[in-house]
Rosetta silent file (secondary structure, phi, psi, omega in degrees, C-alpha in Angstrom):
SEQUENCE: XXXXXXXXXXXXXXXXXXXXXXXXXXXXXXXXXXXXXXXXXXXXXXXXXXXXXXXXXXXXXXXXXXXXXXXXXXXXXXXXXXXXXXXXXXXXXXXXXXXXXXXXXXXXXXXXXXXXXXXXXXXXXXXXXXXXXXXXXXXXXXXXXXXXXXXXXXXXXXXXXXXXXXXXXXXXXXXXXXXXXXXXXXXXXXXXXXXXXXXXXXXXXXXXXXXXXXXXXXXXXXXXXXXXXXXXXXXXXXXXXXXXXXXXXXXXXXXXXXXXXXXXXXXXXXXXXXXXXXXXXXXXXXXXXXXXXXXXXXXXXXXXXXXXXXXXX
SCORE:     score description
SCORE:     0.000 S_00000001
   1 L     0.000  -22.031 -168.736   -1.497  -35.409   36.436 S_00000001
   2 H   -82.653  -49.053  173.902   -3.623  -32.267   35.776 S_00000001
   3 H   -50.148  -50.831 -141.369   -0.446  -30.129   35.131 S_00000001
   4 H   -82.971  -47.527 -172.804    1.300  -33.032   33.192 S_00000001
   5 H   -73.393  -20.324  174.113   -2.067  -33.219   31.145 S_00000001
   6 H   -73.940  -32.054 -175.837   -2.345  -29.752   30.755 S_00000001
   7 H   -76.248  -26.074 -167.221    1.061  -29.315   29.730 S_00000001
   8 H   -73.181  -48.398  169.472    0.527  -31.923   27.357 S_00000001
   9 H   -84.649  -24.471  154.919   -2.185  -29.889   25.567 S_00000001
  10 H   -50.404  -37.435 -175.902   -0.572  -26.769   25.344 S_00000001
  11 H   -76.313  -27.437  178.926    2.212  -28.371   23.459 S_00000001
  12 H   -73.377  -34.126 -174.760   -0.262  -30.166   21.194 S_00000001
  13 H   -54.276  -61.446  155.068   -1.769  -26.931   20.451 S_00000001
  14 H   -42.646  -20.335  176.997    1.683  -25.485   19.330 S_00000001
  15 H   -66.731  -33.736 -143.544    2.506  -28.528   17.396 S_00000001
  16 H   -77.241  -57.966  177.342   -0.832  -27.945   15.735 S_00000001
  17 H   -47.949  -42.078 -164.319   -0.249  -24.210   15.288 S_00000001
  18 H   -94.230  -17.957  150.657    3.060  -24.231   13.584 S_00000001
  19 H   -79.031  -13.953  166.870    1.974  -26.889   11.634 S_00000001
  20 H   -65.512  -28.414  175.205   -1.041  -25.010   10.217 S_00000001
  21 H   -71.883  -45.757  167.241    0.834  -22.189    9.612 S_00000001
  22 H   -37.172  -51.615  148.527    3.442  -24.101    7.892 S_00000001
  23 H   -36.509  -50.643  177.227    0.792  -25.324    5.510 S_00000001
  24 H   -69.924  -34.929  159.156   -0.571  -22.541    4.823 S_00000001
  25 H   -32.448  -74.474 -155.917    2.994  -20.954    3.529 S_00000001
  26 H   -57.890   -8.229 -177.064    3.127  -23.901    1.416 S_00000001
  27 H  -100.633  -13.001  171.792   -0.198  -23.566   -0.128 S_00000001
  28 L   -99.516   41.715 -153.698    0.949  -19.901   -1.211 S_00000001
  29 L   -98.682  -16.287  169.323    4.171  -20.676   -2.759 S_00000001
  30 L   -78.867   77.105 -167.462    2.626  -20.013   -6.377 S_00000001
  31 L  -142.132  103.086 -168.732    2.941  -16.660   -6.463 S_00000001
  32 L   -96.495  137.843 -164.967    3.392  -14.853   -9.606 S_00000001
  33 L   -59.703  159.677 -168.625    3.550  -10.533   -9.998 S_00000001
  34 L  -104.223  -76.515 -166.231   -0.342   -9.577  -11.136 S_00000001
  35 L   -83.748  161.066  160.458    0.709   -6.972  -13.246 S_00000001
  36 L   -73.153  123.364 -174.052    1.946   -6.898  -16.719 S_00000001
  37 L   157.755 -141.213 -164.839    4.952   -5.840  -17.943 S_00000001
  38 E  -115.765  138.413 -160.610    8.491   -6.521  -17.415 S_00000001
  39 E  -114.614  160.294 -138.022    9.590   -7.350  -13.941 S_00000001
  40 E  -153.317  126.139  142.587   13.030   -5.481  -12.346 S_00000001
  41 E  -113.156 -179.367  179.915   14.582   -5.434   -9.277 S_00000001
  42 E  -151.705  120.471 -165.913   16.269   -2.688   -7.941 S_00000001
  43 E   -91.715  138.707 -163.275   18.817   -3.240   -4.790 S_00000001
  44 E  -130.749   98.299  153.681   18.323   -1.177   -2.133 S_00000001
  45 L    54.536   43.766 -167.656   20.381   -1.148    1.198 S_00000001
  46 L    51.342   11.327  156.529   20.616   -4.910    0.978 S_00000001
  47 E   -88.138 -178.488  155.447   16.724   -5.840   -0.143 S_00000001
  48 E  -133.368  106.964  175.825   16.084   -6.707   -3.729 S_00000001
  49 E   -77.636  105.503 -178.667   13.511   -4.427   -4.095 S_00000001
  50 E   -97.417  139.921  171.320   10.737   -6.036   -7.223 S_00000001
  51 E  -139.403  175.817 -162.435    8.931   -3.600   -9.565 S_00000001
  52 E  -143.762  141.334 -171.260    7.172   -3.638  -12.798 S_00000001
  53 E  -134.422  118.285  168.832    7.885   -1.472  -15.913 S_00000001
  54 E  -149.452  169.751  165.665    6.060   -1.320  -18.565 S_00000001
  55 L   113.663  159.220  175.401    5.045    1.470  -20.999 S_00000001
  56 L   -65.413  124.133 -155.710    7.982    3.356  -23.818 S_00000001
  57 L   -86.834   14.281  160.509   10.820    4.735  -21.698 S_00000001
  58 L   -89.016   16.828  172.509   10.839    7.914  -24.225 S_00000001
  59 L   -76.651 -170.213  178.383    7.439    8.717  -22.040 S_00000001
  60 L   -88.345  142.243 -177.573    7.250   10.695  -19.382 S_00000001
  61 E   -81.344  133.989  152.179    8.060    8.539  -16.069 S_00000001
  62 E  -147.195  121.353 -170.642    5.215    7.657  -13.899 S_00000001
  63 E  -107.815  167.136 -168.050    5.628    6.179  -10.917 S_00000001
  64 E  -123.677  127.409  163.447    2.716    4.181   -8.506 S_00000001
  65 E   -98.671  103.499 -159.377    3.077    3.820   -4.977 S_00000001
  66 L   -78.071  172.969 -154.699    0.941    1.318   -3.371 S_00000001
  67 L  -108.340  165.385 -143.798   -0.714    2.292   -0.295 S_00000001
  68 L  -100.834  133.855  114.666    0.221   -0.024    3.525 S_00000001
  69 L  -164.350 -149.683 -175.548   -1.981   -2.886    4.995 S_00000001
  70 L   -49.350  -33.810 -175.383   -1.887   -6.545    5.293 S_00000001
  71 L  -147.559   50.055 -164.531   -1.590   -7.384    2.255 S_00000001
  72 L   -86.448  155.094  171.375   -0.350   -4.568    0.168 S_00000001
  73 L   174.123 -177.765 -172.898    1.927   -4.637   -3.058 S_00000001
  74 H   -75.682  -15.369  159.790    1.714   -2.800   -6.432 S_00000001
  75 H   -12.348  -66.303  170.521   -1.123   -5.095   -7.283 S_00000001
  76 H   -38.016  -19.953  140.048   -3.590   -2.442   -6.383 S_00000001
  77 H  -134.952   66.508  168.875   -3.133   -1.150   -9.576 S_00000001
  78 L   -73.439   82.072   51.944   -3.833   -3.583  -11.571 S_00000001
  79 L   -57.911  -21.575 -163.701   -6.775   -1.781  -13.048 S_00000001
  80 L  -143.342   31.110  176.686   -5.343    0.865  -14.325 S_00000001
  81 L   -90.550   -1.937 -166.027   -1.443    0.117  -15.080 S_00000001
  82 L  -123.577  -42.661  134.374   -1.833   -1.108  -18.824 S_00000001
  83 L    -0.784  -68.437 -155.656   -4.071    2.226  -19.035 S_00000001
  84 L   -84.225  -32.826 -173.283   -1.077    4.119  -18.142 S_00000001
  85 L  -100.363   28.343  104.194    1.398    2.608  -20.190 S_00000001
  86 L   -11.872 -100.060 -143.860   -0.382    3.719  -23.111 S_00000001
  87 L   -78.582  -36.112 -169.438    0.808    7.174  -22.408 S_00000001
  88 L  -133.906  172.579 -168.432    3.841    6.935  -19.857 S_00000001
  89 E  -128.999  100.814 -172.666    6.686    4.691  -19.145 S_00000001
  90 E   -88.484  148.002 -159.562    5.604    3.344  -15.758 S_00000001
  91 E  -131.346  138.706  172.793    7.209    2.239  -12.893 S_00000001
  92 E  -133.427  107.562  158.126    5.575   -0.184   -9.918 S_00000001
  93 E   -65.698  143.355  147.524    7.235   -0.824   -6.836 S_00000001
  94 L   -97.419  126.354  171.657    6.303   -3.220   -3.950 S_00000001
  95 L   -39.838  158.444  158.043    7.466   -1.229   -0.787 S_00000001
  96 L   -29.117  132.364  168.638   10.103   -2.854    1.521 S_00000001
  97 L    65.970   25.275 -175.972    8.411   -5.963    3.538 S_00000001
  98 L  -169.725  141.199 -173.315    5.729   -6.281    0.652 S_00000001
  99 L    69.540  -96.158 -170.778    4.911   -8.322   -2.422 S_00000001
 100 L  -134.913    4.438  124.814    7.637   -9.559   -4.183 S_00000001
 101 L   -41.415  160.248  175.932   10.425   -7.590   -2.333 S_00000001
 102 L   -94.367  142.658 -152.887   12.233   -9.003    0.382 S_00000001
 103 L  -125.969   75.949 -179.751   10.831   -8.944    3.463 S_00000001
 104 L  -106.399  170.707 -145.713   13.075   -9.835    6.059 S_00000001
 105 L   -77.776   66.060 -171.560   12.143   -9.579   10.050 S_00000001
 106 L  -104.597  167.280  153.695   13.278   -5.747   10.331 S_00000001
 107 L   -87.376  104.776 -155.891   11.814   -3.387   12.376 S_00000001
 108 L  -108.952  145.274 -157.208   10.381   -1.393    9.858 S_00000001
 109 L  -112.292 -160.569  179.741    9.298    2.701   10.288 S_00000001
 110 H   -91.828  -46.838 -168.332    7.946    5.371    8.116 S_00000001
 111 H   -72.835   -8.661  167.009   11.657    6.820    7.797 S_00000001
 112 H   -63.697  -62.048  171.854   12.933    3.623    6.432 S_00000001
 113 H   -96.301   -2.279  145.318   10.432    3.773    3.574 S_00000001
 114 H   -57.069  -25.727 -171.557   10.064    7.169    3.178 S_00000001
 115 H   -85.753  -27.096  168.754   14.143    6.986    2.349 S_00000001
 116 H   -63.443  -41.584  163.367   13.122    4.141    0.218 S_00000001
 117 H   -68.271  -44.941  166.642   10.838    6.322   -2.111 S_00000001
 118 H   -69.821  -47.797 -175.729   12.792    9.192   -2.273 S_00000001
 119 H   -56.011  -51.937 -167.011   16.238    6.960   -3.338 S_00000001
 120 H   -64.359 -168.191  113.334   13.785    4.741   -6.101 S_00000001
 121 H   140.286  -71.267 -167.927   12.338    7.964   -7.077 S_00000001
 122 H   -93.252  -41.175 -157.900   16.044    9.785   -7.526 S_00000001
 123 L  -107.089  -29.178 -161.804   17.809    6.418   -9.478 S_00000001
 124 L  -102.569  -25.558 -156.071   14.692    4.946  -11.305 S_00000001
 125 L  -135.621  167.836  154.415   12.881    7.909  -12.457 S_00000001
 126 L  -140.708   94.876 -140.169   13.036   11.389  -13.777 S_00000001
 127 L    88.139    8.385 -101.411   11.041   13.915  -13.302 S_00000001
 128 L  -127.190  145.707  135.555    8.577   11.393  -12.608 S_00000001
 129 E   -64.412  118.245 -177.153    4.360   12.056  -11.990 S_00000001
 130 E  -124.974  140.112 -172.964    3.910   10.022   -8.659 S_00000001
 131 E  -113.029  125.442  168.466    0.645    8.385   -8.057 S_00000001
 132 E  -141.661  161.793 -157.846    0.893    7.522   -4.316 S_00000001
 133 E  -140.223  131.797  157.086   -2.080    6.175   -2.302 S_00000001
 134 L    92.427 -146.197  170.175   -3.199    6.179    1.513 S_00000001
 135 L   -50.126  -16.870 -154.014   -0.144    6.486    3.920 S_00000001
 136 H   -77.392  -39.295 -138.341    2.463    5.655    0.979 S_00000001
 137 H   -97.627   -1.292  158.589    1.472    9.201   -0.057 S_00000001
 138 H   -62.880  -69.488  163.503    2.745   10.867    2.736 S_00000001
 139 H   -50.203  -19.944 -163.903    6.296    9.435    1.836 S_00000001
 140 H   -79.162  -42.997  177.820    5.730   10.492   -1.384 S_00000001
 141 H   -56.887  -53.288  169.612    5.312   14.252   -0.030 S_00000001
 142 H   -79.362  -25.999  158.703    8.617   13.979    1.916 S_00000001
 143 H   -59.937  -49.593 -155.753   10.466   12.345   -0.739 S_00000001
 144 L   -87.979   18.944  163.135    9.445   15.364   -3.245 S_00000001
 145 L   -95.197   17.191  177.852   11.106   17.827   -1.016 S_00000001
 146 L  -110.398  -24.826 -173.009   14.484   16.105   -2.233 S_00000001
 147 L  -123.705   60.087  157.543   13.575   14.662   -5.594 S_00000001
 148 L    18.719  107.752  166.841   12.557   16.763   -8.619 S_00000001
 149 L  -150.161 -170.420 -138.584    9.249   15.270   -9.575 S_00000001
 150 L  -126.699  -52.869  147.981    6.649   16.342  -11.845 S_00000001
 151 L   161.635  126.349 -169.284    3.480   16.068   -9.761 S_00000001
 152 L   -63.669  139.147 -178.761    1.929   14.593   -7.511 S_00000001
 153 E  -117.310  105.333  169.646   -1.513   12.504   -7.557 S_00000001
 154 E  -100.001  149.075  177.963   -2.543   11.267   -4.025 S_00000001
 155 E   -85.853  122.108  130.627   -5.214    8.749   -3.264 S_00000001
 156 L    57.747   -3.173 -177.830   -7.042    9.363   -0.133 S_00000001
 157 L   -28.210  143.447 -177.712   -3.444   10.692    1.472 S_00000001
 158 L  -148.090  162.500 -175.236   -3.088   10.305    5.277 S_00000001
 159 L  -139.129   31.321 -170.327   -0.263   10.916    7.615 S_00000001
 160 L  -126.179   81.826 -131.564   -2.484    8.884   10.569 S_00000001
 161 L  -141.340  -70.028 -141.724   -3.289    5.301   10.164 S_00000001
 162 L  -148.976    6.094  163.064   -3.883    3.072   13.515 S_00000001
 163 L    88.257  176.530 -162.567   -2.867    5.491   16.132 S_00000001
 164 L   -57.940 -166.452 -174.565   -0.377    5.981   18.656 S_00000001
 165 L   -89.002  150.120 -172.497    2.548    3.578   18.615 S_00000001
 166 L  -157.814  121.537 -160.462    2.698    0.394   20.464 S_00000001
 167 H   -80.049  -35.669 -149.552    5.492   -1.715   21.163 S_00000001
 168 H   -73.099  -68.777  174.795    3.397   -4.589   22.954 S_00000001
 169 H    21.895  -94.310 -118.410    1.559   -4.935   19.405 S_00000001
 170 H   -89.287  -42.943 -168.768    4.154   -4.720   17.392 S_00000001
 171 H   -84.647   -4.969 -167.133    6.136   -7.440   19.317 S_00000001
 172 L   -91.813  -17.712 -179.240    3.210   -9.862   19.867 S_00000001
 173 L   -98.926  -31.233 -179.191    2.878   -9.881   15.639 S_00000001
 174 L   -72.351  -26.644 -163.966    6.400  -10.345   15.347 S_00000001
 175 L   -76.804  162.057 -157.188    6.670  -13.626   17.496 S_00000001
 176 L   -77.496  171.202 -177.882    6.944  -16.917   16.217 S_00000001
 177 L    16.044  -55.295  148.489    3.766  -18.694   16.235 S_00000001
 178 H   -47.963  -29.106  175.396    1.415  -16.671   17.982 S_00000001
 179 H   -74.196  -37.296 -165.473    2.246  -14.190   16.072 S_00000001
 180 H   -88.379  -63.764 -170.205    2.111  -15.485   12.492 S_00000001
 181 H   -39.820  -48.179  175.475   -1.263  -17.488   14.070 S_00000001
 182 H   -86.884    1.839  178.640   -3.081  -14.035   14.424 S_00000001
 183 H  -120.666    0.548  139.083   -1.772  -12.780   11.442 S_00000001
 184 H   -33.782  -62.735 -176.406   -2.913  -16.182    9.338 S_00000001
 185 H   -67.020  -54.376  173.545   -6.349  -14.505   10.539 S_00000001
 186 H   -39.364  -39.748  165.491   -5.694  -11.428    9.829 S_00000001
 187 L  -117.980   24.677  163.080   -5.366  -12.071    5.834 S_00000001
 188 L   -67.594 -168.008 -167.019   -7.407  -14.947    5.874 S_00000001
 189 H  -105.197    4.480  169.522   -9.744  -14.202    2.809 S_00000001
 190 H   -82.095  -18.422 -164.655  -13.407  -14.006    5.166 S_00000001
 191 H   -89.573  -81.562 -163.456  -10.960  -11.064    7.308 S_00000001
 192 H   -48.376  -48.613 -171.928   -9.635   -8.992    4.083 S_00000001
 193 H   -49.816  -27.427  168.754  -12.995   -9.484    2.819 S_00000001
 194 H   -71.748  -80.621 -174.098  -14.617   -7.778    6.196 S_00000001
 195 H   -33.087  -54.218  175.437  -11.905   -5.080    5.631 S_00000001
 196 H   -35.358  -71.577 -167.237  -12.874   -4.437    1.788 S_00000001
 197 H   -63.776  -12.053 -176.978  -16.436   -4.083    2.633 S_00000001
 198 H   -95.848  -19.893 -132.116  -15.997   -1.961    5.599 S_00000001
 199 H  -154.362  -66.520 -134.660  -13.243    0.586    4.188 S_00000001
 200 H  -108.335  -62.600 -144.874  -11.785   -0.149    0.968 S_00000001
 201 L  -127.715  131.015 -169.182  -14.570   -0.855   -1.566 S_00000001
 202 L   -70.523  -47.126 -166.719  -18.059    1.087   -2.087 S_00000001
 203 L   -82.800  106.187  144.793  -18.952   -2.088   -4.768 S_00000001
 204 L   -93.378   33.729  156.325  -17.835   -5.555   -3.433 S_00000001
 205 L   -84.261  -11.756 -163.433  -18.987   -6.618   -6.917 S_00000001
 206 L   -80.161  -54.180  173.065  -15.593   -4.702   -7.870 S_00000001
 207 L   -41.539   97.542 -170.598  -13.238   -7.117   -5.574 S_00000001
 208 L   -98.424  140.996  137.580  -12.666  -10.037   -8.295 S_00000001
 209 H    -2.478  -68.521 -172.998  -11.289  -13.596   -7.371 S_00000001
 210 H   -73.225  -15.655  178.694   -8.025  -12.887   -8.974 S_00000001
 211 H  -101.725   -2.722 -160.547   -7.569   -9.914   -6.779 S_00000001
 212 H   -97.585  -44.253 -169.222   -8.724  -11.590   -3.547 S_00000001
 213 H   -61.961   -9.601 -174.929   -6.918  -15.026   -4.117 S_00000001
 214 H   -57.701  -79.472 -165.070   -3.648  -12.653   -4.765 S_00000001
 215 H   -58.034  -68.484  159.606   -3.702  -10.473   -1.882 S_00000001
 216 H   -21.345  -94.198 -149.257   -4.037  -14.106    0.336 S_00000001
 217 H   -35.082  -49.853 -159.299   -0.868  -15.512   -1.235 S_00000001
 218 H   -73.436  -34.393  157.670    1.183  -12.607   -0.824 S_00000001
 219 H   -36.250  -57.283  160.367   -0.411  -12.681    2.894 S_00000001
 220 L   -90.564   66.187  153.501    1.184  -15.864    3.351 S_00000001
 221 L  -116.662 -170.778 -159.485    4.603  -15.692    2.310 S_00000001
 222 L   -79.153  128.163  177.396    7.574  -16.209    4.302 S_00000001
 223 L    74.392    3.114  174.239    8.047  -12.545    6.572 S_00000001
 224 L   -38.675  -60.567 -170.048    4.967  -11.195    5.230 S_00000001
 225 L   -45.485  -96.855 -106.673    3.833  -10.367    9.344 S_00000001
 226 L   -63.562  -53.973  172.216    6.430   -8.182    9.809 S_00000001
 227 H   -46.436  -77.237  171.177    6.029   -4.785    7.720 S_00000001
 228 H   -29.672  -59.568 -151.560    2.034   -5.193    8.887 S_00000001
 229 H   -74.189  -41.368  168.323    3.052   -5.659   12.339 S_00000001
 230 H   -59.868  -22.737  170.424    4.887   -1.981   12.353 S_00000001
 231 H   -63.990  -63.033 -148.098    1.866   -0.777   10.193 S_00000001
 232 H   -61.878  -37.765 -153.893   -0.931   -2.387   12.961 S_00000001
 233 H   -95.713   -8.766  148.574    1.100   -1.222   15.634 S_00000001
 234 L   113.352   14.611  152.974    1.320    2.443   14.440 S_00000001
 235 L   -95.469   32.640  166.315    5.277    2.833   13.275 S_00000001
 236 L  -134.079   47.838 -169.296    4.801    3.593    9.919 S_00000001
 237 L  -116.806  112.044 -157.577    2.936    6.354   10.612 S_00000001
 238 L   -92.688  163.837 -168.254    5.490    9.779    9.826 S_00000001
 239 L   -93.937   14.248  163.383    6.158   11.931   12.660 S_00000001
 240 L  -116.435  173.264 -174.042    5.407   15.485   10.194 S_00000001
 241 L   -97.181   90.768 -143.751    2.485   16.784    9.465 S_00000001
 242 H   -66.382  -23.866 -178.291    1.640   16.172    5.814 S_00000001
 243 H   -61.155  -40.258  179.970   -0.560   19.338    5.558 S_00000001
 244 H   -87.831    7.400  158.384    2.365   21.438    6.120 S_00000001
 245 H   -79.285  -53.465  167.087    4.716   19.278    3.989 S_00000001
 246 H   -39.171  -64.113 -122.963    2.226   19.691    0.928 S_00000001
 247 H  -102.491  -48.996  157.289    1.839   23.310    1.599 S_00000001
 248 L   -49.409    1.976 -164.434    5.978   23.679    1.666 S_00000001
 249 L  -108.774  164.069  173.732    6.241   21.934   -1.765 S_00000001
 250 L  -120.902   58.631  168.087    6.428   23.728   -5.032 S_00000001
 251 L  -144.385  159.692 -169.699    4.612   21.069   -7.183 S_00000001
 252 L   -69.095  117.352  177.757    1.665   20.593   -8.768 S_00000001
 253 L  -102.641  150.889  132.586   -0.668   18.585   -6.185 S_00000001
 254 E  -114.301  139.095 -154.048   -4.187   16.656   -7.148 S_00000001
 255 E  -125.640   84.794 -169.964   -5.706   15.371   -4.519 S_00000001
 256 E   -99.740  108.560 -169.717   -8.264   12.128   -5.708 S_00000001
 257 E  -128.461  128.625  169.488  -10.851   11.277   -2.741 S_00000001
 258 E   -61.413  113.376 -149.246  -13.485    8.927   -2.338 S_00000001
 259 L   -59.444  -33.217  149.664  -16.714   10.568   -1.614 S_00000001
 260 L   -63.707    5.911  178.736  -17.996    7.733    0.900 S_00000001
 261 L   -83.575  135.212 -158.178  -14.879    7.266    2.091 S_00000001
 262 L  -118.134  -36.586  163.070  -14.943    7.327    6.218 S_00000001
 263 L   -43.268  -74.194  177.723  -11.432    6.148    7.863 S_00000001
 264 L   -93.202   75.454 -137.693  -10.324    9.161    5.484 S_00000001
 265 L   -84.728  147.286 -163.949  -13.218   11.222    5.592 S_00000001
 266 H   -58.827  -28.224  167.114  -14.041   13.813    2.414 S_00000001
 267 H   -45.191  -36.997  172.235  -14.056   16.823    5.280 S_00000001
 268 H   -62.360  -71.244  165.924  -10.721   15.910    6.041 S_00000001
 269 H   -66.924  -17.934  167.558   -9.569   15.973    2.106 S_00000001
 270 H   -93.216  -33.686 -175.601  -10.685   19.202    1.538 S_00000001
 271 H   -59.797  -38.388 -178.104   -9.226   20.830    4.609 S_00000001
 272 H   -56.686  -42.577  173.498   -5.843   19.080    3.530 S_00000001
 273 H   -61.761  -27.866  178.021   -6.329   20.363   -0.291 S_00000001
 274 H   -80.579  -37.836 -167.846   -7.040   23.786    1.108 S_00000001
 275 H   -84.963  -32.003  144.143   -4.153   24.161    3.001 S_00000001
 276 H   -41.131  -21.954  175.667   -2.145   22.259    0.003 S_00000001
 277 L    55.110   55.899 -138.826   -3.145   24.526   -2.110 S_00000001
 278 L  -144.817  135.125 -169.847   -4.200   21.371   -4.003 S_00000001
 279 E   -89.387  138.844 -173.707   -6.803   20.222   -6.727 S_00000001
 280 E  -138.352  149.486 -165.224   -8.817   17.970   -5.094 S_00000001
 281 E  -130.505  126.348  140.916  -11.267   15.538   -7.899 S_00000001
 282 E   -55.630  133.608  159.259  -14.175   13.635   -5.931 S_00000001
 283 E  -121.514  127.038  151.740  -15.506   10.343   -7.115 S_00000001
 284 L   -58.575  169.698  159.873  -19.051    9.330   -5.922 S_00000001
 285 L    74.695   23.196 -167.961  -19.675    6.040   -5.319 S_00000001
 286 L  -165.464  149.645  175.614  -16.185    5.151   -4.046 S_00000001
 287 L  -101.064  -89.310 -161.323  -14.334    4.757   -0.435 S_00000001
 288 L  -117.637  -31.815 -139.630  -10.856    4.342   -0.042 S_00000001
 289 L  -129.211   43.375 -160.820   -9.979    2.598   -3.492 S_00000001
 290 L   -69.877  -13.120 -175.165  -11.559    5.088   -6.181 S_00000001
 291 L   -80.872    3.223 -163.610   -8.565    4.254   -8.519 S_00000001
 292 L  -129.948  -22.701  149.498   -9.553    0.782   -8.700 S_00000001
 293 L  -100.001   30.516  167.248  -13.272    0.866   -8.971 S_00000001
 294 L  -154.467   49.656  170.189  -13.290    3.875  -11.269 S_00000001
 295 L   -43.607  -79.379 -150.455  -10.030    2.980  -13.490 S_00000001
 296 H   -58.103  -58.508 -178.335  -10.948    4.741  -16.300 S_00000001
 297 H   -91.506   43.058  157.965  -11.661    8.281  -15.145 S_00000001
 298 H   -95.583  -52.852 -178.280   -8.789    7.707  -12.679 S_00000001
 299 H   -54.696  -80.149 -170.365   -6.441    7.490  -15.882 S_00000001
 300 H    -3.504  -64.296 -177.013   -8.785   10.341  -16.945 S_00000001
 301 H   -63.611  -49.256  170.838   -7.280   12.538  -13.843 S_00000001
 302 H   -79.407   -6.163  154.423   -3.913   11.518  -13.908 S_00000001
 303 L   -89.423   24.163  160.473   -4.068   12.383  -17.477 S_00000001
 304 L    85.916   29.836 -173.264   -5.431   15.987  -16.760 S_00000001
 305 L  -131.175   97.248  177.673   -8.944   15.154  -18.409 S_00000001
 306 L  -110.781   10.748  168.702  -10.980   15.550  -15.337 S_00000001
 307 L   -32.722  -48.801 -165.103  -14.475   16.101  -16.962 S_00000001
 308 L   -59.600  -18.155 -167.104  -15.606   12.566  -15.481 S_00000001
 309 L  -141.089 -177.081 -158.523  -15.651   13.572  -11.790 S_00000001
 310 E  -101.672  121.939 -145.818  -16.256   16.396   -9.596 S_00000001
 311 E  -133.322  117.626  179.601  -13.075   18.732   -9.001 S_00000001
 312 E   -93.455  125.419  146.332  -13.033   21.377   -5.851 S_00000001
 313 L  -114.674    0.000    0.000  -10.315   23.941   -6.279 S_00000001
């Protein structure tokens, strides 16, 4: 009877679990792109890859690469994309496994979307100023030794994120119900909110409603876990060494770092900018996310007017 009864409540637990998760899908099914502008896909190696264009396509192309976690997508710059398309004729991708792209249950690496930035990169652009932010900018590095670009602006670049690789993780994120159950938690909005404040955002007066309730939906769509589970588990991480891919390129680098920032610490950004041979602009006051709680003299920077902040060469 104790087994029978025991057995009994394990299974109620799983009923329980897959229906909460189910629910929770269904409460994110309203989920419209955040920024403005005209929305695109572009097919890629069987996804349908979604981006956002906006700005006069006799500008100069500039494209923004959002940077990897739970709940990543070109959203992140929503502060300063209507900014930019003032000046440039801008391009916003959501990566592979993120946003409004299709995200189906691949086992996804760094060389997957590094091949993914350089091909978008080579058919969508020309010439293009790439904004790239966190790990993304590391593809972004390896992409420009293939793709004529114009020059690169990194956020906070890293080529390190969560350590070695781990299969146990990876497959424990991927699995049906337990998996989607810890990764429910993982972007509930009390978790990203822990993350923000720990990491991401110096202010967490900056973190508005509309950007928190967002990052949730696109947390709960259908395959969301997967791309995260190769991030968490430490296979989207690239196997080079981004100081010596920046130091092999023959482009213009800037190098934008949060001065408080501690995951990616400012010691760290200047040794990479020295050996980049790289303009590197400080912002006080800022962590991980300086383009998004200092929009304006982040446009400032990518538009070469760097008076507002404090610039090591």
């Amino acid at each position: 009877m104790k087994l029978r009864k025991a057995l009994g409540v394990a299974a109620g637990a799983v009923g329980t679990t897959a229906v909460v998760n189910r629910v929770l899908e269904s409460r994110a099914d309203e989920f419209e792109p955040l920024l403005s502008g005209d929305q695109r896909t572009y097919r890629w190696r069987g996804f349908d890859v979604a981006y956002t264009e906006a700005g006069d396509p006799e500008n100069p192309d500039l494209v923004l690469l959002h940077g990897i976690n739970a709940a990543a997508s070109s959203h992140e710059f929503e502060a300063i994309f209507e900014q930019l398309a003032e000046d440039y004729h801008v391009l916003a991708p959501d990566l592979p496994g993120f946003g409004h792209s299709d995200r189906p249950p691949l086992l996804y690496s760094a060389s997957l979307l590094t091949t993914f930035v350089r091909d978008f990169l080579a058919d969508e652009s020309e010439n293009a100023t790439v904004v790239a932010s966190s790990l993304t900018a590391s593809y972004a590095a390896i992409a420009a030794r293939e793709v004529e670009v114009a020059e690169l602006v990194l956020v906070c670049p890293t080529d390190s994120s969560m350590g070695d690789q781990n299969v146990w993780l990876r497959s424990v994120l991927r699995a049906p119900f337990v998996g989607q159950t810890i990764f429910n938690l993982i972007v509930s909005k009390p978790s990203m909110r822990h993350f923000h404040a720990d990491h991401g955002y110096y202010d967490m007066d900056n973190l508005t409603d509309e950007i928190l309730n967002y990052e949730w939906r696109t947390g709960h769509q259908q395959g969301a876990r997967f791309a995260p589970a190769s991030f968490v588990s430490g296979f989207l991480d690239p196997q080079e060494d981004l100081g010596e891919v920046l130091a092999g390129l023959d482009v213009p680098i800037t190098m934008v770092w949060g001065e408080d920032a501690d995951i990616s610490p400012l010691s760290e950004g200047r040794e990479l900018a020295d050996r980049a041979d790289a303009t590197l602009v400080v912002f006080s006051d800022s962590l991980l996310l300086p383009h998004v709680e200092h929009p304006d003299e982040f446009v400032d920077v990518v538009r070469d007017q760097t008076a507002a902040a404090e610039i090591e060469e």
